[in-house]
C-alpha positions as CSV (number, residue, x, y, z in Angstrom):
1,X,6.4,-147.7,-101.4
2,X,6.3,-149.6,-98.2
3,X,6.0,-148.8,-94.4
4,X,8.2,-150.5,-92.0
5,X,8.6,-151.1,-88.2
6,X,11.7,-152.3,-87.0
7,X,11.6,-154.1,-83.1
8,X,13.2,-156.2,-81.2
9,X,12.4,-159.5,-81.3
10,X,14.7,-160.6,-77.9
11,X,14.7,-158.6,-74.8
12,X,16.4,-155.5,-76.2
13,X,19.8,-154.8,-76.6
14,X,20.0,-156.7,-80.3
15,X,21.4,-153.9,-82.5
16,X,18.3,-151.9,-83.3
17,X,20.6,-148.5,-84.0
18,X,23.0,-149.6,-86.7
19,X,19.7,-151.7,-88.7
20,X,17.4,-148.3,-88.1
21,X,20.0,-145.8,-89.1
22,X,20.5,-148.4,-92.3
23,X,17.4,-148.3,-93.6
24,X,16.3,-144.3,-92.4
25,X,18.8,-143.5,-95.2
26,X,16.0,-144.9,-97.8
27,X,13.2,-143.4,-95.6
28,X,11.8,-139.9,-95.7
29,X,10.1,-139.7,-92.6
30,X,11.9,-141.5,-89.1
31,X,9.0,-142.2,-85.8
32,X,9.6,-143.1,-82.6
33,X,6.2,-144.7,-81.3
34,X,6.8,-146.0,-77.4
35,X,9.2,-146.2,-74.3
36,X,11.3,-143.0,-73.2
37,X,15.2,-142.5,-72.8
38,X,15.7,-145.3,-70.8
39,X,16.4,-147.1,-74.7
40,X,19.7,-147.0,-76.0
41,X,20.7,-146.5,-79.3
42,X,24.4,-146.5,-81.0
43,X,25.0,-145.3,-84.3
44,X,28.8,-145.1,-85.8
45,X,28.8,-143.2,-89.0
46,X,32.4,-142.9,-90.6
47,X,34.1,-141.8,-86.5
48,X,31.4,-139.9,-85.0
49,X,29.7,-142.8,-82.5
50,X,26.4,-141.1,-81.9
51,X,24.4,-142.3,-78.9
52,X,20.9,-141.6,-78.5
53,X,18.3,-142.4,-75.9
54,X,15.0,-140.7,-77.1
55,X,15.9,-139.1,-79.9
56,X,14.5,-140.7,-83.3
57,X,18.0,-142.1,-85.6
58,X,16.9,-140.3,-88.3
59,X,17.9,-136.9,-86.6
60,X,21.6,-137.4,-87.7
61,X,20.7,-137.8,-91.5
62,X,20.1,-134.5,-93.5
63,X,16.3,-134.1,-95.0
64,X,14.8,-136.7,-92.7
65,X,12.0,-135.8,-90.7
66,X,11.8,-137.2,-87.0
67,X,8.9,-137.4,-84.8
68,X,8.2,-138.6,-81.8
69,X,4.8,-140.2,-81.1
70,X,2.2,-139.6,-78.3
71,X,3.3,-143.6,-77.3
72,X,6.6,-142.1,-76.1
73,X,7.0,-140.6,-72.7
74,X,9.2,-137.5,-72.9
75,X,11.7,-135.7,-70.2
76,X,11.6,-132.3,-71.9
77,X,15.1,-132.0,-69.8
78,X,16.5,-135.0,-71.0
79,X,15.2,-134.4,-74.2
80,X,16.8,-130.7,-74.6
81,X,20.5,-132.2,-72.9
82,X,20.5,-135.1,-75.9
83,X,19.8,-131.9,-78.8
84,X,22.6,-130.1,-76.6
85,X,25.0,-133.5,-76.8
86,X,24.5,-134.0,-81.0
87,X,24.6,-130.1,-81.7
88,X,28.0,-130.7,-80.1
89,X,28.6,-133.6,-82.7
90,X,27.9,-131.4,-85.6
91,X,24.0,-132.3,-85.6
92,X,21.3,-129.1,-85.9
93,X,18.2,-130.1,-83.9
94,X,15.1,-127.8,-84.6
95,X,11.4,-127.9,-85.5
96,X,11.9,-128.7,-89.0
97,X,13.7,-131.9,-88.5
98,X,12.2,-133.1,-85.2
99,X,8.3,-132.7,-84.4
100,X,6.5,-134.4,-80.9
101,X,3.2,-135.5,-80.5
102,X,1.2,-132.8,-78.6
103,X,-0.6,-135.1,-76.9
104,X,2.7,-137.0,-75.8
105,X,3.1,-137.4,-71.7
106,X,5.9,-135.5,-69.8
107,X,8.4,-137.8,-67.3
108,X,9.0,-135.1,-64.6
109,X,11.4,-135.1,-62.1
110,X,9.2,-136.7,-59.2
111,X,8.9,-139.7,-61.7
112,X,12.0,-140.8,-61.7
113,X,12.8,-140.4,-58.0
114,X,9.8,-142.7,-57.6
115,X,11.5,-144.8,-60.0
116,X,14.8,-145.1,-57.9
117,X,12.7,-144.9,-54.7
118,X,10.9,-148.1,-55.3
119,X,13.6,-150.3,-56.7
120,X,15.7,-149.2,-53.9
121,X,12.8,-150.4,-51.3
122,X,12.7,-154.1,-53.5
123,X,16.2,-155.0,-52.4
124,X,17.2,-158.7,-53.9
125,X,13.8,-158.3,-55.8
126,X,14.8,-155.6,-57.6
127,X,13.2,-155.3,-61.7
128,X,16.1,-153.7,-62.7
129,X,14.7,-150.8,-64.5
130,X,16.6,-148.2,-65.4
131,X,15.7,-145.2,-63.0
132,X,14.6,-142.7,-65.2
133,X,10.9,-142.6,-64.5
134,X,9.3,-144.5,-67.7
135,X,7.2,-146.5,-65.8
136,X,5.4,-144.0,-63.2
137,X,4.8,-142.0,-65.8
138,X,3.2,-144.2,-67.7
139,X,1.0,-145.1,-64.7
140,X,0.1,-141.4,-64.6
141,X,-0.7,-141.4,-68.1
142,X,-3.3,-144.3,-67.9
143,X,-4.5,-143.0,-64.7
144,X,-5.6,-139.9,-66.4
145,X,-3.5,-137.4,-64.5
146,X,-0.4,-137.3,-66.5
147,X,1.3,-133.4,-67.3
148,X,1.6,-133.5,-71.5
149,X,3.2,-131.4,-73.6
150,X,0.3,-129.6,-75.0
151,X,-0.3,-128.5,-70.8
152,X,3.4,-126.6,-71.4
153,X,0.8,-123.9,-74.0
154,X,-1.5,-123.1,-71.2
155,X,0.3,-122.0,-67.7
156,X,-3.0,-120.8,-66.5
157,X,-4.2,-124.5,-65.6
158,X,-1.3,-126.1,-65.9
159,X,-1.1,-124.8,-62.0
160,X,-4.4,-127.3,-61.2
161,X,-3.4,-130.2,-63.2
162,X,0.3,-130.0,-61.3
163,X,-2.0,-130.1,-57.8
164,X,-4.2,-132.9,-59.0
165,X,-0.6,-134.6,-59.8
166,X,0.9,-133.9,-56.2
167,X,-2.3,-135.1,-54.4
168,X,-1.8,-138.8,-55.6
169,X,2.0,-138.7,-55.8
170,X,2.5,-136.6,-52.0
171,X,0.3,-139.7,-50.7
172,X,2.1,-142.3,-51.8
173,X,5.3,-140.6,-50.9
174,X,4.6,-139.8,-47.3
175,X,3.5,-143.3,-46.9
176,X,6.9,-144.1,-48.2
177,X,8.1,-141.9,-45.7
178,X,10.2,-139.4,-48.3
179,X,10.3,-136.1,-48.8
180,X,7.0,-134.7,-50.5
181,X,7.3,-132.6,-54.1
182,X,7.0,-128.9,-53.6
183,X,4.4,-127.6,-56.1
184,X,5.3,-124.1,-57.3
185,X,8.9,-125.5,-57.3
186,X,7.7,-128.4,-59.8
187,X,5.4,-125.8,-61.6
188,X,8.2,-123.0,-61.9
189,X,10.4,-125.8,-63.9
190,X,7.4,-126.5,-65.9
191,X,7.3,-122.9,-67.1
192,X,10.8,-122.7,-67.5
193,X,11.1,-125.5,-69.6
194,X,7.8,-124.6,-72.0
195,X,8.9,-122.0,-74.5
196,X,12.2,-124.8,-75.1
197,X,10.3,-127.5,-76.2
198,X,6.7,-126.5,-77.1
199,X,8.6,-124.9,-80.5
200,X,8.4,-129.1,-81.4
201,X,5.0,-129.8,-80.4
202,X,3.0,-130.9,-83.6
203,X,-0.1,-132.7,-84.6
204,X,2.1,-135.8,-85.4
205,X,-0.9,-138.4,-86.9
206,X,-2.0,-135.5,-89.2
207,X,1.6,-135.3,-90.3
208,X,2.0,-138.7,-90.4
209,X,-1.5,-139.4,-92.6
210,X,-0.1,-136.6,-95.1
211,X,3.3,-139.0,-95.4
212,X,1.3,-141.6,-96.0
213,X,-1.0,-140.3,-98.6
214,X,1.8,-138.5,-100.1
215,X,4.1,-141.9,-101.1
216,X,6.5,-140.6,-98.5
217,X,8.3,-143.9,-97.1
218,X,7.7,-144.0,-93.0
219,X,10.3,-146.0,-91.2
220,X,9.0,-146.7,-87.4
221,X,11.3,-147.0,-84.6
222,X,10.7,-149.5,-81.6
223,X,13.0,-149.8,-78.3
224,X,13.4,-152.5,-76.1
225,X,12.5,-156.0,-77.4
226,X,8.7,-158.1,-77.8
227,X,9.9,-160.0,-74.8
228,X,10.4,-156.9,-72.3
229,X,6.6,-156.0,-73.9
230,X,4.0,-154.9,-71.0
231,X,2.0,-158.1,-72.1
232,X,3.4,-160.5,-73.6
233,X,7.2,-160.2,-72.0
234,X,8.5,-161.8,-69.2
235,X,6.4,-159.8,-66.6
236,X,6.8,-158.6,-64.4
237,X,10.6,-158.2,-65.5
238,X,9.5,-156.2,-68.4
239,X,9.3,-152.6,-69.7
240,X,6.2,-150.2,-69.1
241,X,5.2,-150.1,-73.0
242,X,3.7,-152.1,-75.5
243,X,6.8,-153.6,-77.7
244,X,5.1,-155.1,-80.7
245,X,4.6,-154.1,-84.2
246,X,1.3,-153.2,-83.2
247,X,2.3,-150.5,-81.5
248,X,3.5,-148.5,-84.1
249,X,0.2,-147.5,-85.1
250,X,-1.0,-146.7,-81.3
251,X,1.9,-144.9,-80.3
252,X,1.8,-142.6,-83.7
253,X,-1.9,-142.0,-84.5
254,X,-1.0,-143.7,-87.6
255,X,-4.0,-146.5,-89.1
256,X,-2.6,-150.1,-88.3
257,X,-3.1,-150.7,-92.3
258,X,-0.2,-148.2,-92.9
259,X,2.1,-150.6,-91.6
260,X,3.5,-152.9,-94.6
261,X,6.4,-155.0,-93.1
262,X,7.7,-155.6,-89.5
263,X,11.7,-156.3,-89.3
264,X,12.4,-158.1,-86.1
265,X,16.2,-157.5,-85.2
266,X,17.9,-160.7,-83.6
267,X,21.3,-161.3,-82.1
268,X,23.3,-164.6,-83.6
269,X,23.1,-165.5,-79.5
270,X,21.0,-164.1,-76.6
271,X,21.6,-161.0,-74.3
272,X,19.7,-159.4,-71.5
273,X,19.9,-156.7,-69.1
274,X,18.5,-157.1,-65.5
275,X,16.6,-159.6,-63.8
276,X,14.0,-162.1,-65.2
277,X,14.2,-165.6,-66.6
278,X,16.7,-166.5,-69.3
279,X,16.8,-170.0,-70.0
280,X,19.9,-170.5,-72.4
281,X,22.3,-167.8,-70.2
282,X,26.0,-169.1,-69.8
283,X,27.4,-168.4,-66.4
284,X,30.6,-169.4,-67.6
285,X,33.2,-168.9,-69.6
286,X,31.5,-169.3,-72.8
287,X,29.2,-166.2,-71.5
288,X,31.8,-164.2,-70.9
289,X,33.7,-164.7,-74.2
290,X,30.3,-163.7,-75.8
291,X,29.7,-160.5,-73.6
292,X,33.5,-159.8,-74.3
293,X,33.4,-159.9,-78.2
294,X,30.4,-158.5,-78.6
295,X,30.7,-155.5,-76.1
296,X,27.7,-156.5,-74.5
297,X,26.9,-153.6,-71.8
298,X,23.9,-151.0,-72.0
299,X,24.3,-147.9,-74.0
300,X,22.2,-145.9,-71.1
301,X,23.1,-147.7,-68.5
302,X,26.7,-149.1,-68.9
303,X,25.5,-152.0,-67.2
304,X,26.8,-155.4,-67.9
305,X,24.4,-157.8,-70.5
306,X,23.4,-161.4,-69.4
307,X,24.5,-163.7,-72.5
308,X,23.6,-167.1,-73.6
309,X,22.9,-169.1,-76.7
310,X,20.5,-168.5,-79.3
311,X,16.9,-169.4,-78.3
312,X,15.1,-170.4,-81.6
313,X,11.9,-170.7,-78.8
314,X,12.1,-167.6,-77.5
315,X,12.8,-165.8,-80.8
316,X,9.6,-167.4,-82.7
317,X,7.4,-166.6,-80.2
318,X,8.1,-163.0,-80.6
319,X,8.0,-163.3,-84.0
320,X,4.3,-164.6,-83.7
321,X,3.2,-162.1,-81.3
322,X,5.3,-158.7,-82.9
323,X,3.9,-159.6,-86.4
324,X,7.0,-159.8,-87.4
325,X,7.6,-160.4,-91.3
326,X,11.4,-161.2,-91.5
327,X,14.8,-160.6,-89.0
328,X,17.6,-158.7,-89.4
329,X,20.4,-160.9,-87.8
330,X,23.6,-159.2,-85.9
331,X,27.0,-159.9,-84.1
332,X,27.1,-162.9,-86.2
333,X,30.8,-162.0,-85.9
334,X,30.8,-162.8,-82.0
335,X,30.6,-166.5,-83.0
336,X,33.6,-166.6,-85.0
337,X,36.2,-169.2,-84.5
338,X,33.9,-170.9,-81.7
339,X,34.0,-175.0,-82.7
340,X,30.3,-176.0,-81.1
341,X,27.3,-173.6,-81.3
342,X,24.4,-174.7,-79.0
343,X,20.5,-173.4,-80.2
344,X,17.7,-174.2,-78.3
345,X,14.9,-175.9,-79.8
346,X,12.3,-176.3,-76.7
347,X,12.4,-176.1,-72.9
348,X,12.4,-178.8,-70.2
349,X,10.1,-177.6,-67.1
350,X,9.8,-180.9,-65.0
351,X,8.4,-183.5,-66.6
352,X,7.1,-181.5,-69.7
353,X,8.8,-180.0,-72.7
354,X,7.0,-176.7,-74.0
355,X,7.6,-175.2,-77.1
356,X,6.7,-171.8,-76.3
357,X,7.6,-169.8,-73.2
358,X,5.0,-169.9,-70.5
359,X,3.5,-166.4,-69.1
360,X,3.5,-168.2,-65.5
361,X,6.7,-167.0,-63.8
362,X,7.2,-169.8,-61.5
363,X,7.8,-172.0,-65.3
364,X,9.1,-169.5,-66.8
365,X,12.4,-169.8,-63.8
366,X,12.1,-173.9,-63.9
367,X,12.5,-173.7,-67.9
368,X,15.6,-175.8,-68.9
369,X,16.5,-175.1,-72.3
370,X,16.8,-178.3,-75.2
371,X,19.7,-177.5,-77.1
372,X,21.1,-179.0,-80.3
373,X,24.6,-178.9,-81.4
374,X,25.8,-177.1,-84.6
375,X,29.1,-177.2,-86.2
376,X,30.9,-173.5,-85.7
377,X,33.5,-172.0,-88.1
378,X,36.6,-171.2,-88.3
379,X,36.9,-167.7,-90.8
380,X,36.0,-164.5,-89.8
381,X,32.6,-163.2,-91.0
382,X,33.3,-159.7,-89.9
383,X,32.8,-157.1,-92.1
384,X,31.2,-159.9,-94.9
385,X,28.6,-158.1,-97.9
386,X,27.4,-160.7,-99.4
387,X,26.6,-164.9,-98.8
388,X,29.8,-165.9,-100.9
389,X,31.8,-163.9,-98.0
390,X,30.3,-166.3,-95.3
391,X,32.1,-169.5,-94.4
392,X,29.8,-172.5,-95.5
393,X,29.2,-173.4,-91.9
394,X,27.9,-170.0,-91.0
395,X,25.6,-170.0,-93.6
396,X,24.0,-173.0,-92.5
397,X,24.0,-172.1,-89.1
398,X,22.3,-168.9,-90.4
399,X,20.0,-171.2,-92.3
400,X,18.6,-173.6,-89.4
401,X,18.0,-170.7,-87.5
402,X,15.6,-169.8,-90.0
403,X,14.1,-173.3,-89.9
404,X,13.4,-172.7,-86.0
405,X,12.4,-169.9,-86.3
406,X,9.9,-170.7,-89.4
407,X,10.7,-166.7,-90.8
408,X,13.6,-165.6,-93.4
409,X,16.5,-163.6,-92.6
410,X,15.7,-160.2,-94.5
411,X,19.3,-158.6,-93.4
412,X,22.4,-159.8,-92.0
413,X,25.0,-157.4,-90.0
414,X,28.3,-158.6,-90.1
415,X,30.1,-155.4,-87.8
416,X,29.0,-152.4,-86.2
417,X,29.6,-150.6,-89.8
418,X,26.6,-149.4,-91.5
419,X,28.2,-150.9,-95.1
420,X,28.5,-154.3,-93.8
421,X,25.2,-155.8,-94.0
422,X,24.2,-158.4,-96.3
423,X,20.8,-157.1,-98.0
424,X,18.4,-159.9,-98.7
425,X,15.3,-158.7,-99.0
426,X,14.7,-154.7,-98.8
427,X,12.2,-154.3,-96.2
428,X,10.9,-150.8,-98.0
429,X,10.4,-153.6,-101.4
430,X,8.6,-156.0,-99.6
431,X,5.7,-155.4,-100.8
């Protein structure tokens, strides 16, 4: 039996859901271990299109356990309108099949208004986060004075931890010259929300070490992509979490040596959301004929994806710093009937060529990508189950990424369909 973390090895966006909701069907147990609902993920099983922003994929498959880990960051409202939205879809969301991580940190409202406040007062400089308050509530949580759900049990100091809150976050908000947050207001939708969601709190690693020991086969859920990681991404245009495979043993309470295999999921071309560098995005015609095939715009957000050629740089330096063991490639579709495909093999930043993105973001915006031409094909991989579907050319295309990459391709998605994905090595198998 193995363990397995699936991530993004791009900056998000690379087909995460369908992959994840693949493999849970082989797994018992289904964790979420970082970020919040400001990840998207889309799932299509026969017609019901199920999209989820916190929730773990697993919650749509019968007999799977969910959990979400204390790396998360929960909105116990967000959290209870998503159970509302698949209950809806013929989905029952309850203790048994979802548990959170007591210790896990609570987004409240005042987080997100921050969150909108702030990239409002950035202008042209915008980060171009989502809004929903992931990363000041992470800054609460590491400055120690972060509301988690375990607070929700105890109403009698929850009162004093709520005004040790306020005292940093009324400061900073008069200083901004907004509206300050009205305590018992704040605490009165504290209580109210308590008996609805502390029915899922749950010592999650003492679950999780039972899995373990039990032969029970964990499949660990990232969001986002290594390259939007707090660290190593392209900072600051990155998310407010860790990314890597690393993580999944932080943000679970799980032992790092429970972790067997790390699948890396990889788009056949590259996509981001926001602002930040992107060295091989096509402001052209070509760009938009990817984002139009490929439906590239946010599943939270709506917003329109960035798209360019694939960078074989960007991609193996993820895969050295996630840990990553083999990718799962998708929308190899998109690139059907295209005559050139351009890869990128290094970057140009004056005078130098670097094989690796630098962390400075004054390179990182002069980097001008190396590309070398590959031959495109003609057929239509859509929907392919197997190599001897695959038109000769895209299988060699397939192949050099490899090469640039220096990792195998473990899966290959050929369509939004679960069923068409070409297995090539079973991540759960590996070892």
């Amino acid at each position: 039996m193995s363990n397995v973390v699936v991530i993004g090895a791009q900056w998000g966006d690379e087909g995460k859901g369908k992959v994840v909701d693949w493999l849970s069907e082989r797994a018992d147990v289904i964790v979420r271990f970082q970020g919040g609902h400001n990840a998207g993920h889309t799932l299509v099983i026969g017609d019901t299109t199920f999209k989820l922003s916190l929730l773990p994929s697993g919650v749509v498959r019968p007999g799977k356990l969910s959990i979400i880990g204390n790396g998360v960051v929960v909105d116990p409202w967000a959290l209870l309108a998503e159970i509302e939205t698949v209950k809806g879809q013929g989905v029952a969301v309850t203790p048994e099949t979802l548990r959170i991580a007591e210790n896990v940190p609570l987004i409240l409202p005042l987080h997100g208004a921050l969150d909108r406040l702030r990239e409002e007062g950035r202008g042209a400089a915008k980060l171009g986060t989502t809004g929903r308050g992931i990363g000041p509530a992470y800054e609460d949580k590491v400055a120690r004075r972060a509301i988690r759900l375990c607070d929700l049990g105890d109403l009698g100091t929850l009162g004093d931890r709520v005004d040790g809150l306020l005292l940093h976050h009324n400061a900073l908000l008069r200083g901004m010259g907004a509206p300050e947050v009205d305590g018992k207001a704040l605490l009165d939708a504290l209580g109210a929300v308590a008996p609805k969601v502390l029915p899922f709190a749950s010592c999650v690693w003492q679950r999780l070490d039972e899995a373990r020991r039990g032969g029970e086969r964990i499949l660990f859920e990232g969001a986002q992509g290594v390259m939007l990681d707090i660290d190593h991404g392209t900072y600051p245009y990155v998310t407010s979490s860790n990314t890597v495979g690393a993580q999944a043993a932080a943000g679970s309470g799980l032992g790092v040596g429970a972790i067997d295999y790390v699948l890396g999921i990889t788009k056949a071309y590259t996509t981001r959301v926001g602002g930040g560098p992107f060295p091989t995005e096509l402001d052209n015609e070509t760009g938009r004929l990817l984002g139009e095939r490929g439906r590239e715009f946010g599943t939270v957000t709506g917003r329109r994806r960035r798209c360019g050629w694939f960078d074989a740089v960007l991609v193996r330096q993820a895969i050295r710093l996630g840990g990553i063991d083999g990718i799962a490639l998708t929308k190899l579709d998109v690139l059907d009937g295209m005559e050139k495909l351009m890869v990128c093999t290094g970057y140009r930043i004056g005078k130098d060529t670097y094989d690796r993105l630098p962390a400075s973001p004054a390179l990182q915006a002069k980097a001008r990508p190396i590309y070398e031409t590959l031959e495109g094909w003609k057929d239509s991989t859509r929907g392919a189950r197997s190599w001897a579907q695959l038109p000769a050319t895209a299988v060699k295309y397939i192949r050099r990424i490899e090469e640039l990459i220096e990792t195998p391709v473990a899966l290959l998605s050929t369509s939004p369909e679960r069923e068409d994905t070409v297995l090539v090595r079973d991540p759960f198998a590996a070892r």
